[in-house]
VOVOMI-202180 format. One record per atom (N, C-alpha, C): x, y, z; residue number from 1; residue in three letters; atom name. Coordinates in steps of 0.1 Angstrom, whole numbers, m for minus. Example, Ala and Ser with C-alpha at 12.3 -4.5 7.8 and 13.67 -1.06 7.14 Angstrom:
BEGIN
R     x     y     z num residu atome
R   132   m57    78   1    ALA     N
R   123   m45    78   1    ALA    CA
R   132   m33    78   1    ALA     C
R   128   m22    71   2    SER     N
R   137   m11    71   2    SER    CA
R   129     0    79   2    SER     C
// end
This chain:
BEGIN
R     x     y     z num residu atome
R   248   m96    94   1    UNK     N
R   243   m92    81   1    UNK    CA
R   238  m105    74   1    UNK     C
R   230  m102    70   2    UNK     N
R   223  m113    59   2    UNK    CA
R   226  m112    48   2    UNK     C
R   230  m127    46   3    UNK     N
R   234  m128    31   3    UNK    CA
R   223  m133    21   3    UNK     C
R   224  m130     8   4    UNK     N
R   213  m136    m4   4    UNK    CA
R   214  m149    m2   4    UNK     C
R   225  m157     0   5    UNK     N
R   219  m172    m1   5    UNK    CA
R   211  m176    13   5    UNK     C
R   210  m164    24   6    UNK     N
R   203  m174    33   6    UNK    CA
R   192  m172    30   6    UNK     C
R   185  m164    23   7    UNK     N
R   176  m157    21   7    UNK    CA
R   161  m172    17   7    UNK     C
R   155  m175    20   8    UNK     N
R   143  m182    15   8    UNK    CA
R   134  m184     4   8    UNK     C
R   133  m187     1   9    UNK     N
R   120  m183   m12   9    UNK    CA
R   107  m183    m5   9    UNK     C
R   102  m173    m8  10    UNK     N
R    87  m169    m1  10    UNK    CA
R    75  m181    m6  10    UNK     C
R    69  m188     5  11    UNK     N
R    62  m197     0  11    UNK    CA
R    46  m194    m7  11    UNK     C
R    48  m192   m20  12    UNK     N
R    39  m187   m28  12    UNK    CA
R    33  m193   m39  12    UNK     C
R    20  m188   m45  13    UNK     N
R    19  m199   m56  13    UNK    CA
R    23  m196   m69  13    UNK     C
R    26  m206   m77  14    UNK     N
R    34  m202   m91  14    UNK    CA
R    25  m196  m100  14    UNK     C
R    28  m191  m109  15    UNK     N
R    19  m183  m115  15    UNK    CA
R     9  m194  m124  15    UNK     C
R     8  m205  m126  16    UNK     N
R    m4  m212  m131  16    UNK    CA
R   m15  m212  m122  16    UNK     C
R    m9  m212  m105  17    UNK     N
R   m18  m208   m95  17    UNK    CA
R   m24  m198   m93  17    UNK     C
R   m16  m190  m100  18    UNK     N
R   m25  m174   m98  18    UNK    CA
R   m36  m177  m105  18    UNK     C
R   m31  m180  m119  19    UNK     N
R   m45  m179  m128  19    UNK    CA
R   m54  m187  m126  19    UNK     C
R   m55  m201  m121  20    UNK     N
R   m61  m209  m112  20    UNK    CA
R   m66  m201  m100  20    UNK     C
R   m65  m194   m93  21    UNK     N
R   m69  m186   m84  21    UNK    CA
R   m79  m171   m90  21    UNK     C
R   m74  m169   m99  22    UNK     N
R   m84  m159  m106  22    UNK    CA
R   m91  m161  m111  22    UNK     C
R   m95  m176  m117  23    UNK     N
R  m106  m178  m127  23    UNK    CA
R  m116  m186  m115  23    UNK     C
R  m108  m190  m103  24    UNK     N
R  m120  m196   m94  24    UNK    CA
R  m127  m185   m90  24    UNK     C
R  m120  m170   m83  25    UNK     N
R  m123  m161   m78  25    UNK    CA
R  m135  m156   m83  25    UNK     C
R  m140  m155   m95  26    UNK     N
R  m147  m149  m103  26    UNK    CA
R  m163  m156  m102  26    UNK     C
R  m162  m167   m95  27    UNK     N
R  m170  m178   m92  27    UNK    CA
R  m174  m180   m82  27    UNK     C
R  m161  m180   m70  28    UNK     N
R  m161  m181   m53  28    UNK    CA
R  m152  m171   m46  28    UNK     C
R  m163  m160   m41  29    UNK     N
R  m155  m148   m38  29    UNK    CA
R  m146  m149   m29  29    UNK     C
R  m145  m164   m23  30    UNK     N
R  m136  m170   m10  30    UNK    CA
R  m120  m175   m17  30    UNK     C
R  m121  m176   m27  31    UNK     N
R  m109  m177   m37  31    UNK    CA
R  m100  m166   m34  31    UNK     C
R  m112  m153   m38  32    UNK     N
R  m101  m142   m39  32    UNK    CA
R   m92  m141   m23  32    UNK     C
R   m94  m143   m15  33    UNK     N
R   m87  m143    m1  33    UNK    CA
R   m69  m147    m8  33    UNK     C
R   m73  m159   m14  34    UNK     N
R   m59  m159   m20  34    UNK    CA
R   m49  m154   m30  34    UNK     C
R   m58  m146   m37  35    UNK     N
R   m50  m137   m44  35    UNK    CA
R   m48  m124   m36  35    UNK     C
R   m59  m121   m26  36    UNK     N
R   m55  m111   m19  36    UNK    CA
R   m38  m113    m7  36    UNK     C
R   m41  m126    m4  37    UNK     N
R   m30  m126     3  37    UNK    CA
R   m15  m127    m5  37    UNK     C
R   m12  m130   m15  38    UNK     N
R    m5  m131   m27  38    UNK    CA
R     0  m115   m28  38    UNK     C
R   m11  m108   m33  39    UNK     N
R    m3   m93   m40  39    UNK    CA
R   m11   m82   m26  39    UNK     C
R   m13   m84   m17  40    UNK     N
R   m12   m73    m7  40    UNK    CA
R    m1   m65    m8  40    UNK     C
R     9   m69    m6  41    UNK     N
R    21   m63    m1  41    UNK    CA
R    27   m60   m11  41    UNK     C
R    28   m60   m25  42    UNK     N
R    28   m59   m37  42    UNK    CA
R    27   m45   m40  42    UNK     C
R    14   m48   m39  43    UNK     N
R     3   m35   m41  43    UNK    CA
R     6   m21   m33  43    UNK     C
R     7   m26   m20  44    UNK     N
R     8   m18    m9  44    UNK    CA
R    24   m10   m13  44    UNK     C
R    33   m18   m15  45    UNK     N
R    46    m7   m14  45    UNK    CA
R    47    m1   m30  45    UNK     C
R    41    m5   m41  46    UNK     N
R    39     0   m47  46    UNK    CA
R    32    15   m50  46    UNK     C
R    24    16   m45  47    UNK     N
R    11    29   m42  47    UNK    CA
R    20    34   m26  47    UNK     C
R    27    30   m18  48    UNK     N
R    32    36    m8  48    UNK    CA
R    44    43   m13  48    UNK     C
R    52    40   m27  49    UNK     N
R    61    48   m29  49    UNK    CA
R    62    55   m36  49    UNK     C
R    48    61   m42  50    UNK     N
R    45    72   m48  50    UNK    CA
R    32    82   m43  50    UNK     C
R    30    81   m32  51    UNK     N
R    22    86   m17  51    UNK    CA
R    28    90   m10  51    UNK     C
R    27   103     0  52    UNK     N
R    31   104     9  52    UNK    CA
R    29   100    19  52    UNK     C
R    16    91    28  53    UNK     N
R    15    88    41  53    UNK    CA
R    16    74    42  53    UNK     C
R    11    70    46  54    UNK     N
R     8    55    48  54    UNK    CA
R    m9    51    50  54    UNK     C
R   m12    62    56  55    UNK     N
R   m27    63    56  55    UNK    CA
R   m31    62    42  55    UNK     C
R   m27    70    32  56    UNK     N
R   m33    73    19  56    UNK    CA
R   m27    58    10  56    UNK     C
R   m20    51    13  57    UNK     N
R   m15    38    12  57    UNK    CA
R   m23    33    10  57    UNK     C
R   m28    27    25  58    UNK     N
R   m33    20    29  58    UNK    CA
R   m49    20    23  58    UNK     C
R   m51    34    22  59    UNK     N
R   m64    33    18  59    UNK    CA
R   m69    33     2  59    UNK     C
R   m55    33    m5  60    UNK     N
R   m53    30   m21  60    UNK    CA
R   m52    20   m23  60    UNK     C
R   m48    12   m13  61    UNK     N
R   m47    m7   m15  61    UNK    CA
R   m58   m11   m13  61    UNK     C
R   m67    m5    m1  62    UNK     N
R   m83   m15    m2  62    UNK    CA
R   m92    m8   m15  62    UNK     C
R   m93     6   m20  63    UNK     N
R   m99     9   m31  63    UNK    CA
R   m96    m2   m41  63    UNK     C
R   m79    m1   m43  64    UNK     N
R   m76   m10   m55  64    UNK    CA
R   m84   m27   m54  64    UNK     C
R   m81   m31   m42  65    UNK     N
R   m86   m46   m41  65    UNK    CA
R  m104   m45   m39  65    UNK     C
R  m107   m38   m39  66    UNK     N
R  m124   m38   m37  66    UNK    CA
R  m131   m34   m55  66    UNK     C
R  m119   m26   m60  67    UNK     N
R  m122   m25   m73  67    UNK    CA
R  m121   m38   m85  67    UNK     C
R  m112   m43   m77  68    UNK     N
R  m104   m57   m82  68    UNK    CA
R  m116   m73   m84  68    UNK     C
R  m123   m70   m71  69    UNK     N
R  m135   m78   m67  69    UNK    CA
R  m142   m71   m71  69    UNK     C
R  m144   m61   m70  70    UNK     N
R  m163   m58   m78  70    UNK    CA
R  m159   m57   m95  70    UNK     C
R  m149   m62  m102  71    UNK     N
R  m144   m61  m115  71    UNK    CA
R  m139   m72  m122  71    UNK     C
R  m136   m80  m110  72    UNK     N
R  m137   m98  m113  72    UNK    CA
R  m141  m103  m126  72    UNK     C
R  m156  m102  m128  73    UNK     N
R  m161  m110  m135  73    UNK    CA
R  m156  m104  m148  73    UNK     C
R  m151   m98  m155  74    UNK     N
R  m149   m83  m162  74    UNK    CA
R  m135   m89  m166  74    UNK     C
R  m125   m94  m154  75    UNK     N
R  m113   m98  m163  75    UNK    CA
R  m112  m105  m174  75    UNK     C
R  m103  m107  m181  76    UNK     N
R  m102  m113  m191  76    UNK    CA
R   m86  m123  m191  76    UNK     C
R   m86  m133  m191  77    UNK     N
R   m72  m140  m187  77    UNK    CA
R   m67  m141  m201  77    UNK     C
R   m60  m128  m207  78    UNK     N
R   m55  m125  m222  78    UNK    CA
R   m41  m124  m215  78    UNK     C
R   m40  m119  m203  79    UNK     N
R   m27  m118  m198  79    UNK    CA
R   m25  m123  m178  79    UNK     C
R   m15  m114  m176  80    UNK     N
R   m14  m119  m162  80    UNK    CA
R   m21  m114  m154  80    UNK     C
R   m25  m116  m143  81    UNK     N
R   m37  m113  m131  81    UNK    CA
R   m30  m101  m131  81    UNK     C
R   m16  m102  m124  82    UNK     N
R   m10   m93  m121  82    UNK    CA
R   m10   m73  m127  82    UNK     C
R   m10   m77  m146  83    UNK     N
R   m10   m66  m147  83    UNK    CA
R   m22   m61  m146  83    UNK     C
R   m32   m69  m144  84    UNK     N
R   m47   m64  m144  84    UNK    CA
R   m48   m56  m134  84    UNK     C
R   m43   m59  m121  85    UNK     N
R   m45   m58  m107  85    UNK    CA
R   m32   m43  m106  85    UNK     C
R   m26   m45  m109  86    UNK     N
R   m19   m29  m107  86    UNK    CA
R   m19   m22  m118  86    UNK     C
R   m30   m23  m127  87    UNK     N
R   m35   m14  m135  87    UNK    CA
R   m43    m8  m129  87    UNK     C
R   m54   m15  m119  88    UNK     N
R   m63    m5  m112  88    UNK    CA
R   m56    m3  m103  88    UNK     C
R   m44     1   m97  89    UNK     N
R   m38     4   m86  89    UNK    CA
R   m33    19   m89  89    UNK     C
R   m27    14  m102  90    UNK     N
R   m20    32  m111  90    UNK    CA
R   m33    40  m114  90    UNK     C
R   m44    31  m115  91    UNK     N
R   m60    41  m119  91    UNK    CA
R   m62    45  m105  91    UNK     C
R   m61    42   m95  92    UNK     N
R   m67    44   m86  92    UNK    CA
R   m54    60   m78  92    UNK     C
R   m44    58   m80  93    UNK     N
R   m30    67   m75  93    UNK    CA
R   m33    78   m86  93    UNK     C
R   m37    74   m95  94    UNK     N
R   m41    88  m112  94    UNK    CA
R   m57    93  m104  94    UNK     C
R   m63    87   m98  95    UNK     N
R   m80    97   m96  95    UNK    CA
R   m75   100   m81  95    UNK     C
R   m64    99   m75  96    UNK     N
R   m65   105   m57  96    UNK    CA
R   m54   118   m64  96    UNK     C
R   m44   112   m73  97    UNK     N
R   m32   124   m77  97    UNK    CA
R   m43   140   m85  97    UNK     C
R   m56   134   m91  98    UNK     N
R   m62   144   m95  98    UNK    CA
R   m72   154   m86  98    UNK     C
R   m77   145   m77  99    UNK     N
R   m85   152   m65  99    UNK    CA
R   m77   159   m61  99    UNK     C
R   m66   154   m53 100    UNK     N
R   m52   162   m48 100    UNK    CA
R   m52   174   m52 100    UNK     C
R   m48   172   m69 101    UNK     N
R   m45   186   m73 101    UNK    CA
R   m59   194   m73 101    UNK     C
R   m67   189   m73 102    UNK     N
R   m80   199   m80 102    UNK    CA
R   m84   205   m64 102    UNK     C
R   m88   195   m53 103    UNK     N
R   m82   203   m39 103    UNK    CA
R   m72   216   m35 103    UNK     C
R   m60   212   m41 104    UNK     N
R   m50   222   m38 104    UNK    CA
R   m53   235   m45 104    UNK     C
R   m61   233   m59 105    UNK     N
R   m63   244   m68 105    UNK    CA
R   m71   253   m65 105    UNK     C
R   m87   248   m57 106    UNK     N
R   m92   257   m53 106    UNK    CA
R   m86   266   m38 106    UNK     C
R   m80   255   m32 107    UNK     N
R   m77   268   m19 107    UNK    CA
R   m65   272   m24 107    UNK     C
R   m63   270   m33 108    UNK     N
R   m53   284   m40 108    UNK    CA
R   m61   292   m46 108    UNK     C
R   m73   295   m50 109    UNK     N
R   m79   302   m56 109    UNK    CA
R   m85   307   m44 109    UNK     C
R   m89   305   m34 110    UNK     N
R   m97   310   m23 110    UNK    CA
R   m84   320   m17 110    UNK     C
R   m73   313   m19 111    UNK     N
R   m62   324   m10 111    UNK    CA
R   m63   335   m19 111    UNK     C
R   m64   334   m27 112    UNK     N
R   m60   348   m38 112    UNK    CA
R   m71   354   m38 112    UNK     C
R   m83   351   m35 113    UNK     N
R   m95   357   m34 113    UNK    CA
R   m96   367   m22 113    UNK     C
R   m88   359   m11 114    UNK     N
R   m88   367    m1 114    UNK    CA
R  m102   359     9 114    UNK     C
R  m104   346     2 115    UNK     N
R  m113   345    12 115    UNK    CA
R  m107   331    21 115    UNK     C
R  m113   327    34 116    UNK     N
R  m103   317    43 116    UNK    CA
R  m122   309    47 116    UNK     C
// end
């Protein structure tokens, strides 16, 4: 068993680097690589644990980070990268949780119609 003290600190950048990393990003799309590698996994079990598959995960993390990049220039450093970035993550879990349902609604409505 593993104990907390053997545990490591993940070698990451401090948060002056983040924002250092988001204000270059906005300028050199080769930046964002590093904030992408930063909050991947973040992101990912976040939107994984309120999803059922992994597929639909996975495919809520690259919407989120492609929205993230094409929205770049748009940020505003009033606060942390971070809440910027899993704000479009919960926007993005709020527009699949709506299709979801609006999908499920009509072939409920088709069943009761009687039609298949």
């Amino acid at each position: 068993m593993i104990e907390i003290s053997e545990l490591k600190p993940h070698p990451s950048p401090y948060p002056e680097q983040l924002s250092s990393l988001a204000a270059d990003a906005k300028n050199d799309p080769a930046a964002f690589a590093g904030l992408y590698d930063y909050f991947v996994q973040p992101v990912y079990r976040y939107i994984r644990s309120r999803v059922e598959t992994n597929a639909e995960a996975e495919d809520l993390t690259s919407q989120t980070f492609i929205a993230a990049f094409e929205g770049l220039r748009s940020y505003r450093e009033r606060g942390y990268f971070s809440a910027w970035l899993f704000r479009i993550a919960r926007s993005k879990l709020m527009d699949h949780f709506r299709k979801k349902r609006y999908e499920v609604s009509l072939e409920s409505a088709e069943n009761a119609s009687g039609h298949e």
